[in-house]
Biopython code that builds the backbone (N, CA, C, O; Angstrom):
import numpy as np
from Bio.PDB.StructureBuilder import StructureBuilder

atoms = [
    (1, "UNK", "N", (31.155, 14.846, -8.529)),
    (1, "UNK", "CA", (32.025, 14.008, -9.338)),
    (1, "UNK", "C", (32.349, 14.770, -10.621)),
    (1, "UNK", "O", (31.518, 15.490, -11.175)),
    (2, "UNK", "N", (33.562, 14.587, -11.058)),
    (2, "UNK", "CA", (33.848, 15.410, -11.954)),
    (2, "UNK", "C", (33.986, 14.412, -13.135)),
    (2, "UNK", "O", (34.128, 13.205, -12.936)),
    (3, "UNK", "N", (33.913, 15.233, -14.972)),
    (3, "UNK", "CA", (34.089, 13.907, -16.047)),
    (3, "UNK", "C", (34.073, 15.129, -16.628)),
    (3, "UNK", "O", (34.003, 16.283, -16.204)),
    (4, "UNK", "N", (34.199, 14.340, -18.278)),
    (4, "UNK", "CA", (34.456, 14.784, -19.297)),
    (4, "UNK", "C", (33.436, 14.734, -20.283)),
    (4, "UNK", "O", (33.634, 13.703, -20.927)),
    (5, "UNK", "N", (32.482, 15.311, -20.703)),
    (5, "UNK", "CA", (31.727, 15.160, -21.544)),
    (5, "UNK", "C", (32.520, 15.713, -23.376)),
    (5, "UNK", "O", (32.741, 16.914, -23.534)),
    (6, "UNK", "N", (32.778, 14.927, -24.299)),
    (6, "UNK", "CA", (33.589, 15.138, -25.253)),
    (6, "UNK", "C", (32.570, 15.358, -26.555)),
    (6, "UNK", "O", (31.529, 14.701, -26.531)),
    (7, "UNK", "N", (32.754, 16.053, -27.445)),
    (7, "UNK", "CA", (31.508, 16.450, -28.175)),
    (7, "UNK", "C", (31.892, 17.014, -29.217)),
    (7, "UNK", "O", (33.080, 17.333, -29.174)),
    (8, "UNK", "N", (31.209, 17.338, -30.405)),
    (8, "UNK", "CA", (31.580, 18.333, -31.774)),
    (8, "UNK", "C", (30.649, 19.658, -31.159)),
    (8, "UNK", "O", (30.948, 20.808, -31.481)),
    (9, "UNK", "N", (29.509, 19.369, -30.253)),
    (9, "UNK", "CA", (29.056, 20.486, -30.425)),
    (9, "UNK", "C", (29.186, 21.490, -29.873)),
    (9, "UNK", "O", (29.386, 21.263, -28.679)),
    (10, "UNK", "N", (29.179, 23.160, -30.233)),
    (10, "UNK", "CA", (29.377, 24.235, -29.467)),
    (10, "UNK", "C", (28.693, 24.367, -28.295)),
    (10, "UNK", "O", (29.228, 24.371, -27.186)),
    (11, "UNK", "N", (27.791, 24.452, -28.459)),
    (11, "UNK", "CA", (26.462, 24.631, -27.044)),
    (11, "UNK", "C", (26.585, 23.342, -26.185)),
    (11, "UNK", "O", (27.150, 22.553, -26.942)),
    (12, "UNK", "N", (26.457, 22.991, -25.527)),
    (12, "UNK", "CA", (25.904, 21.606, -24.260)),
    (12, "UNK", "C", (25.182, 21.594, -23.658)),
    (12, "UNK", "O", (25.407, 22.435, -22.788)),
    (13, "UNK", "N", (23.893, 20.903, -23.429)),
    (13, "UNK", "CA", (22.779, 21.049, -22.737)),
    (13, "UNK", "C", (23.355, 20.493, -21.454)),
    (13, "UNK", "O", (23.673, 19.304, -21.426)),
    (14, "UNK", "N", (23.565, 21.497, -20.061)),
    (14, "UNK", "CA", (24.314, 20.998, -19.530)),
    (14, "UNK", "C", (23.427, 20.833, -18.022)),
    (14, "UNK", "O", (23.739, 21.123, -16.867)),
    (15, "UNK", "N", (21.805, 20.047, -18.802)),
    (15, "UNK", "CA", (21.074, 19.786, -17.505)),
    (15, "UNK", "C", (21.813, 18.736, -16.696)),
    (15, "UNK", "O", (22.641, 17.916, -17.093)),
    (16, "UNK", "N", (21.232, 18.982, -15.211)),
    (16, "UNK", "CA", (22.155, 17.924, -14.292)),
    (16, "UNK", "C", (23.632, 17.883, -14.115)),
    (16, "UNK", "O", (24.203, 17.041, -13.423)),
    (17, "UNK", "N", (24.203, 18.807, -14.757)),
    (17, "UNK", "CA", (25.889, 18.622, -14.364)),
    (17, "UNK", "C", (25.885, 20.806, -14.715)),
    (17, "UNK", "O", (24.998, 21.525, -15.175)),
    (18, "UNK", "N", (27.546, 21.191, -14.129)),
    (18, "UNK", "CA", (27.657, 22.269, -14.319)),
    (18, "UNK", "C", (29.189, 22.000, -14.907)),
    (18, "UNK", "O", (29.988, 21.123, -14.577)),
    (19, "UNK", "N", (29.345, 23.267, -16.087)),
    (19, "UNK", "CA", (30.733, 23.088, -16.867)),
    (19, "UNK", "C", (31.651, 23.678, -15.946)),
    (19, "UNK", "O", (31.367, 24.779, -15.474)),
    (20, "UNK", "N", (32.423, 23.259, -15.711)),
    (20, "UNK", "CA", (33.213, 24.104, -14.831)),
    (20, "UNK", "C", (34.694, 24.436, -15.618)),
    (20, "UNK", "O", (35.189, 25.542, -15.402)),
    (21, "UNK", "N", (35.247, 23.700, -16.324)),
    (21, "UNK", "CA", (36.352, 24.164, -17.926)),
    (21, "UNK", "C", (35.811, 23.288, -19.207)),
    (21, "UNK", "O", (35.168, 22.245, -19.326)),
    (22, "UNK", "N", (36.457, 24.337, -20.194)),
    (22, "UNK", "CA", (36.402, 23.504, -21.304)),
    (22, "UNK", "C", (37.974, 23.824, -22.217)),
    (22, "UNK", "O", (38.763, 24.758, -22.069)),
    (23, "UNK", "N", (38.016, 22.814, -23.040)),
    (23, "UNK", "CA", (39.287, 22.926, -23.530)),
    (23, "UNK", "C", (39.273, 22.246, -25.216)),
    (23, "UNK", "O", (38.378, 21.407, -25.311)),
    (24, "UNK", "N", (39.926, 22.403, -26.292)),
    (24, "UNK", "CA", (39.693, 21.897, -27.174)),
    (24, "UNK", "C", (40.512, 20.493, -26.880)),
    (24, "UNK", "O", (41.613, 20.440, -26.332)),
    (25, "UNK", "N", (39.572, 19.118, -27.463)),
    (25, "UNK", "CA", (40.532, 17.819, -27.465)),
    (25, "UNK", "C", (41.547, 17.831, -27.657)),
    (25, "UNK", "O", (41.859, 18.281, -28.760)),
    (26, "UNK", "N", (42.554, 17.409, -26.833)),
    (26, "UNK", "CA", (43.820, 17.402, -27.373)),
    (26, "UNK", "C", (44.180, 16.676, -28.393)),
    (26, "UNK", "O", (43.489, 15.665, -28.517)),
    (27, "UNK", "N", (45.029, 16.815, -29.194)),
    (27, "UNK", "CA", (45.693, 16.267, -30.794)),
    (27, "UNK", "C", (45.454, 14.642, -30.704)),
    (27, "UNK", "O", (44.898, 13.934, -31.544)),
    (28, "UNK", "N", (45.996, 14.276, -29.526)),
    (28, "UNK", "CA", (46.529, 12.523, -28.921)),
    (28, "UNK", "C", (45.427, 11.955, -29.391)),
    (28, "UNK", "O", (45.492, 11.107, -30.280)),
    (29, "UNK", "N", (44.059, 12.423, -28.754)),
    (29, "UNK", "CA", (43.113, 11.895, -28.958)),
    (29, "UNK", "C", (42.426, 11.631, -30.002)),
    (29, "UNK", "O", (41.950, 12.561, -30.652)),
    (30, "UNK", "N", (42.227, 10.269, -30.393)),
    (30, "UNK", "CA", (41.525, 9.535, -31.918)),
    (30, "UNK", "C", (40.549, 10.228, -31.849)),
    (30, "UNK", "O", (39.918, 10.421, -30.809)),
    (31, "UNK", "N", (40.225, 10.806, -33.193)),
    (31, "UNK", "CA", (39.166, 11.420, -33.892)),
    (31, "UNK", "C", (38.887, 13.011, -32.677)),
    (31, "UNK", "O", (37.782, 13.471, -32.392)),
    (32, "UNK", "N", (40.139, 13.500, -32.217)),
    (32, "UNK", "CA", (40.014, 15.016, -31.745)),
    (32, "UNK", "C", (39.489, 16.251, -32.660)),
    (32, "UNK", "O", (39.267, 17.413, -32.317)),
    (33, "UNK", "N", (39.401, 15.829, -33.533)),
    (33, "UNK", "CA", (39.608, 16.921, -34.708)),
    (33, "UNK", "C", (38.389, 17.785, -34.695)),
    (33, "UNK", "O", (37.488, 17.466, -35.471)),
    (34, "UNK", "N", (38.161, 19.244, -33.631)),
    (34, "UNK", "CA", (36.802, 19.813, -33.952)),
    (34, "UNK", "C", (36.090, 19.118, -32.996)),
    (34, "UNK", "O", (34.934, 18.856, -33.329)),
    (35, "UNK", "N", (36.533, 18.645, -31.624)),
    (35, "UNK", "CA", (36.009, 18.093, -30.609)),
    (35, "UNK", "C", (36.496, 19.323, -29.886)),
    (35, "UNK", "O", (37.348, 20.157, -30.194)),
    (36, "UNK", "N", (35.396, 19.145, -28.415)),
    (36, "UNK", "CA", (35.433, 20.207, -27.356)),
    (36, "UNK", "C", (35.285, 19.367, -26.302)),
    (36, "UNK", "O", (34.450, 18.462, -26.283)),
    (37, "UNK", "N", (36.369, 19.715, -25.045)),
    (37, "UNK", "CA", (35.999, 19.007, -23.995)),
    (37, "UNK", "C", (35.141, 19.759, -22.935)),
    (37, "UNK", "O", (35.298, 20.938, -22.618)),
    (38, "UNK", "N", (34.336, 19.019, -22.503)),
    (38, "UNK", "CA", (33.724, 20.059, -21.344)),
    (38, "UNK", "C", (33.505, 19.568, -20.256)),
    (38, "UNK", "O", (32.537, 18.834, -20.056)),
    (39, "UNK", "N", (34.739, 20.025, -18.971)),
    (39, "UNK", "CA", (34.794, 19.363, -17.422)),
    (39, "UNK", "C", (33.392, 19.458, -16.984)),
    (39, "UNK", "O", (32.783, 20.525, -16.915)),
    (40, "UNK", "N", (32.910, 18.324, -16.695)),
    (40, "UNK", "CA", (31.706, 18.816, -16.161)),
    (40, "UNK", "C", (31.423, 17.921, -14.037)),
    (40, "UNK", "O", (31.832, 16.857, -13.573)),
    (41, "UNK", "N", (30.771, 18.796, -13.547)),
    (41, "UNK", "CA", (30.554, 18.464, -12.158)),
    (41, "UNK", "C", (28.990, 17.735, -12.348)),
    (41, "UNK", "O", (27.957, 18.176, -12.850)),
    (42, "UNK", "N", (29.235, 16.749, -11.871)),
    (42, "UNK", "CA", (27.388, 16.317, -11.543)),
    (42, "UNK", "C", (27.728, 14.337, -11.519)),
    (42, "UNK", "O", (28.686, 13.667, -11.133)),
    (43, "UNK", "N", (26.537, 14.028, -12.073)),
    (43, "UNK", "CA", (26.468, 12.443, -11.753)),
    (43, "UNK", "C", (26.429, 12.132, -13.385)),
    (43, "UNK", "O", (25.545, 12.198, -14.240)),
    (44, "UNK", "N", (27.868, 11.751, -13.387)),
    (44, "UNK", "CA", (28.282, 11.063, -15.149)),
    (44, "UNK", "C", (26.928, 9.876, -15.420)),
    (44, "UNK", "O", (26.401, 9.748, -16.526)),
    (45, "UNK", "N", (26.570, 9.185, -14.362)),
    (45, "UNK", "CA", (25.901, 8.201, -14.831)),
    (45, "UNK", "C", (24.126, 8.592, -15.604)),
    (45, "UNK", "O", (23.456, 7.923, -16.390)),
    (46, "UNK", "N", (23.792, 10.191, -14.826)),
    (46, "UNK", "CA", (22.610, 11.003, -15.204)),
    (46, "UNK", "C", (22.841, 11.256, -17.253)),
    (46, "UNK", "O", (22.206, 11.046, -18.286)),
    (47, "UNK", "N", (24.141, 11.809, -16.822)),
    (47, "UNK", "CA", (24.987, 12.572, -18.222)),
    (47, "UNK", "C", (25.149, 11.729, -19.297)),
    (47, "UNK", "O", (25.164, 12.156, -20.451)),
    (48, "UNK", "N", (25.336, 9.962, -18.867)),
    (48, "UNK", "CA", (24.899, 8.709, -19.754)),
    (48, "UNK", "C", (23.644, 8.890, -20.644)),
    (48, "UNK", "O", (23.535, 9.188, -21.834)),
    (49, "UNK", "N", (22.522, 8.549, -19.461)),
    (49, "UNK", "CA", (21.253, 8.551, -19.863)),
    (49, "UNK", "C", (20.449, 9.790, -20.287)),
    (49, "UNK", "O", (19.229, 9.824, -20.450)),
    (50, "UNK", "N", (21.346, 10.833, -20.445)),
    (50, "UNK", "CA", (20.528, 11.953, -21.176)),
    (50, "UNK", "C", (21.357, 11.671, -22.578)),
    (50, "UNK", "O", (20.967, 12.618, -23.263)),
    (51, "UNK", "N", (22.212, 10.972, -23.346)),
    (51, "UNK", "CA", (22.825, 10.597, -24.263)),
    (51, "UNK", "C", (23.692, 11.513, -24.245)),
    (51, "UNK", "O", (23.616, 12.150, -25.295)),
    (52, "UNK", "N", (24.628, 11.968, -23.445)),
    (52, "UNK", "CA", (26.301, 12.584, -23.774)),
    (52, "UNK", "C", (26.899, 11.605, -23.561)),
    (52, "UNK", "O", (26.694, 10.612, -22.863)),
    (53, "UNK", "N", (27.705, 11.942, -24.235)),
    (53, "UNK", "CA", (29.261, 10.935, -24.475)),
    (53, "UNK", "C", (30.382, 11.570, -23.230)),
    (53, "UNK", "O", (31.228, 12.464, -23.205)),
    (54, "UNK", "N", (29.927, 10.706, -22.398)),
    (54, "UNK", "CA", (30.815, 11.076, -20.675)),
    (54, "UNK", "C", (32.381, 10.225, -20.997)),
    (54, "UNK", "O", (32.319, 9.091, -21.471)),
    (55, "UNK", "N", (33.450, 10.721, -20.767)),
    (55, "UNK", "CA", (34.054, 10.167, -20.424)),
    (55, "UNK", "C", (35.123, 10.066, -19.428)),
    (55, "UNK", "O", (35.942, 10.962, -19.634)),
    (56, "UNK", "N", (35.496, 9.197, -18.252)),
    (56, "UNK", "CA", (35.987, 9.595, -16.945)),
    (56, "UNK", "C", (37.303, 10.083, -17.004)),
    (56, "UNK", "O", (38.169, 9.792, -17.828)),
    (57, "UNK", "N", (37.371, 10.893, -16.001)),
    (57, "UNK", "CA", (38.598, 11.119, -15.608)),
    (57, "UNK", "C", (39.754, 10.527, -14.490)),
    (57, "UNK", "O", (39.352, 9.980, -13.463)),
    (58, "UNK", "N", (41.208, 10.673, -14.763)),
    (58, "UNK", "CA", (41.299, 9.804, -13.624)),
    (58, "UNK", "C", (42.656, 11.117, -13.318)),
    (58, "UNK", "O", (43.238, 11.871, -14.097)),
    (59, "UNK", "N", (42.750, 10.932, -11.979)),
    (59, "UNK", "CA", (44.061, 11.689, -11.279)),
    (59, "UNK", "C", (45.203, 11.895, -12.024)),
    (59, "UNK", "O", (45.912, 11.065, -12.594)),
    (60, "UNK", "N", (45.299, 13.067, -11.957)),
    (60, "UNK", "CA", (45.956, 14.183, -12.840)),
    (60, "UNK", "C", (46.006, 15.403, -12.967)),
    (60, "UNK", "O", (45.529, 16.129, -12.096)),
    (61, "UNK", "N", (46.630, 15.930, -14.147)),
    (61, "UNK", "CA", (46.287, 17.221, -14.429)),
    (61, "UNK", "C", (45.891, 17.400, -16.164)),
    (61, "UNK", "O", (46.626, 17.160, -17.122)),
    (62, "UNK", "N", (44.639, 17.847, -16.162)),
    (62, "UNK", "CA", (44.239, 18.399, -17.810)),
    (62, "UNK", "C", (44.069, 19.975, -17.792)),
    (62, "UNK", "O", (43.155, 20.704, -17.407)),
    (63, "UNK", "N", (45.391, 20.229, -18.397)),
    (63, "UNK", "CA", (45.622, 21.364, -19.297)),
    (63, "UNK", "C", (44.881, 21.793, -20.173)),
    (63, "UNK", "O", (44.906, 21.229, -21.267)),
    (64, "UNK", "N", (43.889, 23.063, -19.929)),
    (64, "UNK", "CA", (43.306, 24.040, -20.676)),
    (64, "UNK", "C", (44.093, 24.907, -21.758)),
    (64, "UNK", "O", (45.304, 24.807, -21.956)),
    (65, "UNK", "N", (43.165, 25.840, -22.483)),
    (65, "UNK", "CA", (43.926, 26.530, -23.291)),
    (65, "UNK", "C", (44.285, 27.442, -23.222)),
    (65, "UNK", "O", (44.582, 28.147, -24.186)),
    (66, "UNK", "N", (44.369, 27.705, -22.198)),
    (66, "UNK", "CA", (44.997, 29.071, -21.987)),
    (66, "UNK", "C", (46.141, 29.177, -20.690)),
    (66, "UNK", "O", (46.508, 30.264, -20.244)),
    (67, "UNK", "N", (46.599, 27.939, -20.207)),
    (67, "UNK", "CA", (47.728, 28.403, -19.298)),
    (67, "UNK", "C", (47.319, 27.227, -17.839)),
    (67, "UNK", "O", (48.093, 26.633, -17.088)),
    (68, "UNK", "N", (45.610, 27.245, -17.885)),
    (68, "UNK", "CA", (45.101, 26.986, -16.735)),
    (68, "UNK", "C", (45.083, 25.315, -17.263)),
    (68, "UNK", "O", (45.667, 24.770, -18.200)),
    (69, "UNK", "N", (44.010, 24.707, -16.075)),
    (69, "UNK", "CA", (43.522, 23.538, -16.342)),
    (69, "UNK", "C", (42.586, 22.812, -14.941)),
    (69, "UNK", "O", (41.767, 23.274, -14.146)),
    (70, "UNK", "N", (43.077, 21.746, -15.106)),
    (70, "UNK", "CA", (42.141, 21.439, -13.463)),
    (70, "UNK", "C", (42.800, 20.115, -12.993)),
    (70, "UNK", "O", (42.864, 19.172, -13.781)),
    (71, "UNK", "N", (43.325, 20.009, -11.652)),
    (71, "UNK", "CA", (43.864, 19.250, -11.401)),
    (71, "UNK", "C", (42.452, 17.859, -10.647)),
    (71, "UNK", "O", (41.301, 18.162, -10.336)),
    (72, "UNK", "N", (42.820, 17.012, -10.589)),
    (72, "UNK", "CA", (41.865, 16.022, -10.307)),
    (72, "UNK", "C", (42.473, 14.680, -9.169)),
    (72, "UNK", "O", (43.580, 14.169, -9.341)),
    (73, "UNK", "N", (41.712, 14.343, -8.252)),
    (73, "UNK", "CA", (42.308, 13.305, -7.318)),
    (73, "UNK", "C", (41.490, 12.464, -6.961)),
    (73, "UNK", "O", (40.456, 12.904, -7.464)),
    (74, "UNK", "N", (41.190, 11.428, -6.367)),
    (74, "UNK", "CA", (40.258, 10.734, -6.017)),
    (74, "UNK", "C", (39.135, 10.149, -7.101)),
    (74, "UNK", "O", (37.930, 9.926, -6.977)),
    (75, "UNK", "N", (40.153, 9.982, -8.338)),
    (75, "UNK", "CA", (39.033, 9.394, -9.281)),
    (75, "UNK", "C", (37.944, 9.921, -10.112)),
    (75, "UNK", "O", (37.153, 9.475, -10.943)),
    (76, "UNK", "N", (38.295, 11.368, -9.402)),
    (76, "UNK", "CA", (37.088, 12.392, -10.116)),
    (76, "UNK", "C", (36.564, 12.839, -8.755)),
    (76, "UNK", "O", (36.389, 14.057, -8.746)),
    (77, "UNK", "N", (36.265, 12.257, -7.628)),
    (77, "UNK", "CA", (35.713, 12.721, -6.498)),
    (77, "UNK", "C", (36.201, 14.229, -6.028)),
    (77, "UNK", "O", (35.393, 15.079, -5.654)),
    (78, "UNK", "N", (37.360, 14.410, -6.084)),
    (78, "UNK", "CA", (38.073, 16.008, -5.576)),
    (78, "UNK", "C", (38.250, 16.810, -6.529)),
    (78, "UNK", "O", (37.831, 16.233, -7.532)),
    (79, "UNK", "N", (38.611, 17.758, -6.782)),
    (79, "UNK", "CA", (38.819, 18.796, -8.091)),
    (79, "UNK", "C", (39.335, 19.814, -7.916)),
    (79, "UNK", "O", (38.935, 20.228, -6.828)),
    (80, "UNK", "N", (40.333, 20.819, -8.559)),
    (80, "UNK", "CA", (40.625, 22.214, -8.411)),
    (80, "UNK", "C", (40.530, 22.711, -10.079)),
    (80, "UNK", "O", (41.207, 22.193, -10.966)),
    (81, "UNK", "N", (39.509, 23.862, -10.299)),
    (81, "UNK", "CA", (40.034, 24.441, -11.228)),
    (81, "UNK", "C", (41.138, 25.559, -11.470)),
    (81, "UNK", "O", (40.969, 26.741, -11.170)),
    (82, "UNK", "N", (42.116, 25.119, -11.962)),
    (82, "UNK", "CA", (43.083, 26.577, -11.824)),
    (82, "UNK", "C", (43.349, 27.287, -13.157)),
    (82, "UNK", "O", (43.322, 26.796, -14.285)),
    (83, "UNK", "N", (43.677, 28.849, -12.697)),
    (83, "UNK", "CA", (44.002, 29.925, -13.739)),
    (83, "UNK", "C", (45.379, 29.688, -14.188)),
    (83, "UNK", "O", (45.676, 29.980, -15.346)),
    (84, "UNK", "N", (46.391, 29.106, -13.257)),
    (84, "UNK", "CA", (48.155, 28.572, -13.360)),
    (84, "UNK", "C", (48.057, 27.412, -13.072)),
    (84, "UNK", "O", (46.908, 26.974, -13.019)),
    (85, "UNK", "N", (48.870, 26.742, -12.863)),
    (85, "UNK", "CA", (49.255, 25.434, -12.404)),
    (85, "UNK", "C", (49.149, 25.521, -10.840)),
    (85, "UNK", "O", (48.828, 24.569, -10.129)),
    (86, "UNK", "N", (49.502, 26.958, -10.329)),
    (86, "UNK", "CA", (49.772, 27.107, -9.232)),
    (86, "UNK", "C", (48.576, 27.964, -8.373)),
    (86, "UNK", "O", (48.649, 27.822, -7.153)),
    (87, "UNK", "N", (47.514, 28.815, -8.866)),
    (87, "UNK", "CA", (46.376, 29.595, -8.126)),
    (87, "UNK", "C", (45.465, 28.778, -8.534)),
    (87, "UNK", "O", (45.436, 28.416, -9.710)),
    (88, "UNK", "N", (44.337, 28.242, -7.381)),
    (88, "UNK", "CA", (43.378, 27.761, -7.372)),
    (88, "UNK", "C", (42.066, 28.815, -7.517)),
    (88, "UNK", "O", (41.698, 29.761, -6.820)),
    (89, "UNK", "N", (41.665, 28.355, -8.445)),
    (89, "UNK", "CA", (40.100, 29.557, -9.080)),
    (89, "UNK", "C", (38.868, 29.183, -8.101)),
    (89, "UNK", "O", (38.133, 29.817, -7.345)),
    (90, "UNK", "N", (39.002, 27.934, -8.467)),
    (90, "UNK", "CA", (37.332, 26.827, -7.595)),
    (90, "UNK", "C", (37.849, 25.536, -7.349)),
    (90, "UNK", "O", (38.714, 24.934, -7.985)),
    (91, "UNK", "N", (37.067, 25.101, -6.115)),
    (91, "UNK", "CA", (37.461, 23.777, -6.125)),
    (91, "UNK", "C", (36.834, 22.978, -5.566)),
    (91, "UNK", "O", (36.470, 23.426, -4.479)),
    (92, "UNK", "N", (36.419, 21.747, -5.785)),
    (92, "UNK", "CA", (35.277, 20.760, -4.889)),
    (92, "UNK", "C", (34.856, 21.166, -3.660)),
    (92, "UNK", "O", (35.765, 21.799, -3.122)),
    (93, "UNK", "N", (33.687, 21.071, -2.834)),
    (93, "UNK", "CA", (33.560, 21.063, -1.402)),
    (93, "UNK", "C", (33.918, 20.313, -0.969)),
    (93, "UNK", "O", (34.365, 20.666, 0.122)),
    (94, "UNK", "N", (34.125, 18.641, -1.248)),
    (94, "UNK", "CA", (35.091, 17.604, -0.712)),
    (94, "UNK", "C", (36.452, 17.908, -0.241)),
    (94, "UNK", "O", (37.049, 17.253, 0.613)),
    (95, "UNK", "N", (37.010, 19.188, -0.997)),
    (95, "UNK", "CA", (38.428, 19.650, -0.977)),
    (95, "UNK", "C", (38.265, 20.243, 0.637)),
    (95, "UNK", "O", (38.477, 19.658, 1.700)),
    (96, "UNK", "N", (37.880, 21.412, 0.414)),
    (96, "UNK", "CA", (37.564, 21.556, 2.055)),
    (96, "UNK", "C", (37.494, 21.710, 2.985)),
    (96, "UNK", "O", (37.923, 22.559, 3.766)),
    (97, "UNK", "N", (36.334, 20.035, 3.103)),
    (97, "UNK", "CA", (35.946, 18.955, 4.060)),
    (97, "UNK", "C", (37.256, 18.640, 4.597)),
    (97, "UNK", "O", (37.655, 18.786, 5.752)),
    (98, "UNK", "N", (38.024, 18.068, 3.315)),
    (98, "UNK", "CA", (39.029, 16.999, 3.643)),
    (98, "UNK", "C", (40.301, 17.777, 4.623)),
    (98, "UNK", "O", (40.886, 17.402, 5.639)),
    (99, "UNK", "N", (40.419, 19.264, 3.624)),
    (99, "UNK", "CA", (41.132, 20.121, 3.966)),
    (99, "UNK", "C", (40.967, 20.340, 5.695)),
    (99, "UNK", "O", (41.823, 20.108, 6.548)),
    (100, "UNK", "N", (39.710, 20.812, 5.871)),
    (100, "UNK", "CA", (40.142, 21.203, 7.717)),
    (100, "UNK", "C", (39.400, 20.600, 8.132)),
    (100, "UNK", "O", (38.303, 20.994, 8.529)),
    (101, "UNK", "N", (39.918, 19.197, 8.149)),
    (101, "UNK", "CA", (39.635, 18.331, 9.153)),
    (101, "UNK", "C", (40.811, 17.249, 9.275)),
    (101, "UNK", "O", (40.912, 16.176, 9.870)),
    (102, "UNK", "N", (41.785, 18.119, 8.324)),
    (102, "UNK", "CA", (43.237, 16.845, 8.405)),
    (102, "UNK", "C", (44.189, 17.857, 9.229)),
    (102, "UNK", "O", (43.933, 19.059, 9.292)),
    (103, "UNK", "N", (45.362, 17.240, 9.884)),
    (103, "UNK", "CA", (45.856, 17.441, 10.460)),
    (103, "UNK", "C", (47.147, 18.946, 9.590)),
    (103, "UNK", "O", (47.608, 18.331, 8.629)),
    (104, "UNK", "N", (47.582, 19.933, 9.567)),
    (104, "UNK", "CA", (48.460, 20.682, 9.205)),
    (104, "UNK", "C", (49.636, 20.076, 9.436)),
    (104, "UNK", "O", (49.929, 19.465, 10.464)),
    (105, "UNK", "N", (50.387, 20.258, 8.386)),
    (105, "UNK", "CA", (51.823, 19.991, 8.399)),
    (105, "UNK", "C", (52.696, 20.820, 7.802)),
    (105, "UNK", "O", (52.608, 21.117, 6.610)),
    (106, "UNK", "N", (53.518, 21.214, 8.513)),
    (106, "UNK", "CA", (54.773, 21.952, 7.819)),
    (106, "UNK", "C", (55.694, 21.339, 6.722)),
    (106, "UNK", "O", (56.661, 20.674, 7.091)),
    (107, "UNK", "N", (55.507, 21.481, 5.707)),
    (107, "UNK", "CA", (56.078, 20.656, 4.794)),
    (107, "UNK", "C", (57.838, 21.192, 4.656)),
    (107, "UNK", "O", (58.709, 20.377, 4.353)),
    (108, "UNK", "N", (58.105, 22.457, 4.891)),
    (108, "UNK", "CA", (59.311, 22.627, 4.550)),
    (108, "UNK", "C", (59.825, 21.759, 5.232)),
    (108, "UNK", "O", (60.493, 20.874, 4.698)),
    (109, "UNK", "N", (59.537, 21.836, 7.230)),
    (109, "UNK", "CA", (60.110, 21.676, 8.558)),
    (109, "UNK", "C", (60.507, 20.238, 8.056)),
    (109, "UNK", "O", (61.631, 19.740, 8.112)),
    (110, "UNK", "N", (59.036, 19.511, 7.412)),
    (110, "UNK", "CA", (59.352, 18.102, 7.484)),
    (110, "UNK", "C", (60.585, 17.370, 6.757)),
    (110, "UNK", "O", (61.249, 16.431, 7.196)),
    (111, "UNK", "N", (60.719, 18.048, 5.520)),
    (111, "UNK", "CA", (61.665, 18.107, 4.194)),
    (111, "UNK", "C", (62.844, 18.346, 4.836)),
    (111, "UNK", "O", (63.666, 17.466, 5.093)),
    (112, "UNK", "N", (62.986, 19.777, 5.170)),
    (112, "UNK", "CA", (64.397, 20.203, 5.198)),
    (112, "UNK", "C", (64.996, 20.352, 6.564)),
    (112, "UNK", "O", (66.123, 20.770, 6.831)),
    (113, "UNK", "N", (63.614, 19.747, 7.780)),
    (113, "UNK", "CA", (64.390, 20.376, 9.003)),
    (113, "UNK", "C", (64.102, 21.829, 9.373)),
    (113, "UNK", "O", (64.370, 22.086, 10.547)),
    (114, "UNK", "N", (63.780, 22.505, 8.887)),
    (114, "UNK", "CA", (63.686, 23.891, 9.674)),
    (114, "UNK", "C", (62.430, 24.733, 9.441)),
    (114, "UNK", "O", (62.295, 25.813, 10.016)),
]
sb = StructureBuilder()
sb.init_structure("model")
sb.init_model(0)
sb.init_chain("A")
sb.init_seg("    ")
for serial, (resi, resn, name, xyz) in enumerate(atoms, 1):
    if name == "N":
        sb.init_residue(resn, " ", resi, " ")
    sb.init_atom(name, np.array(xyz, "f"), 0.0, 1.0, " ", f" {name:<3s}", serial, name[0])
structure = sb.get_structure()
């Protein structure tokens, strides 16, 4: 499961979960100022009770600082971290699972016919 652990501090004790991006808070966000986000993989509810400030993610895309970011589906359940929008770096084992065991489809064929 993937989340957001949001924080002032540099370091993260990041028992029970692994960082997989981090990004500075974006501006939007109340009281961003000198906050760090840090994607983290593991069980948000562990990441509660060790006292981080978890907060979920939901389907999308969060933009890193440098070009990359990590796209997200299933509520946090699936994940890709990417270097572009478009090359996948890492990505859930759920991805996959899901991946070859679903059926292939030609997406142009289906779209355009050919």
């Amino acid at each position: 499961m993937m989340f957001i652990v949001r924080t002032e501090s540099v370091t993260l004790d990041t028992t029970g979960c692994a960082v997989k991006m981090t990004r500075r808070t974006p501006a939007i966000v109340p009281g961003s100022a000198g906050r760090t986000d840090y994607f983290c993989e593991g069980d948000p509810d562990a990441a509660r009770a060790a006292g981080l400030p978890v907060e979920a993610v939901h389907d999308g895309w969060y933009a890193d600082d440098a070009g990359g970011g990590v796209a997200v589906f299933g509520q946090g359940k699936f994940w890709e971290v990417r270097d572009t929008p478009f090359s996948v770096r890492e990505s859930d084992a759920g991805v996959a699972e899901t991946a070859a065991g679903a059926e292939l489809v030609n997406v142009r064929g289906a779209i355009f016919g050919v």
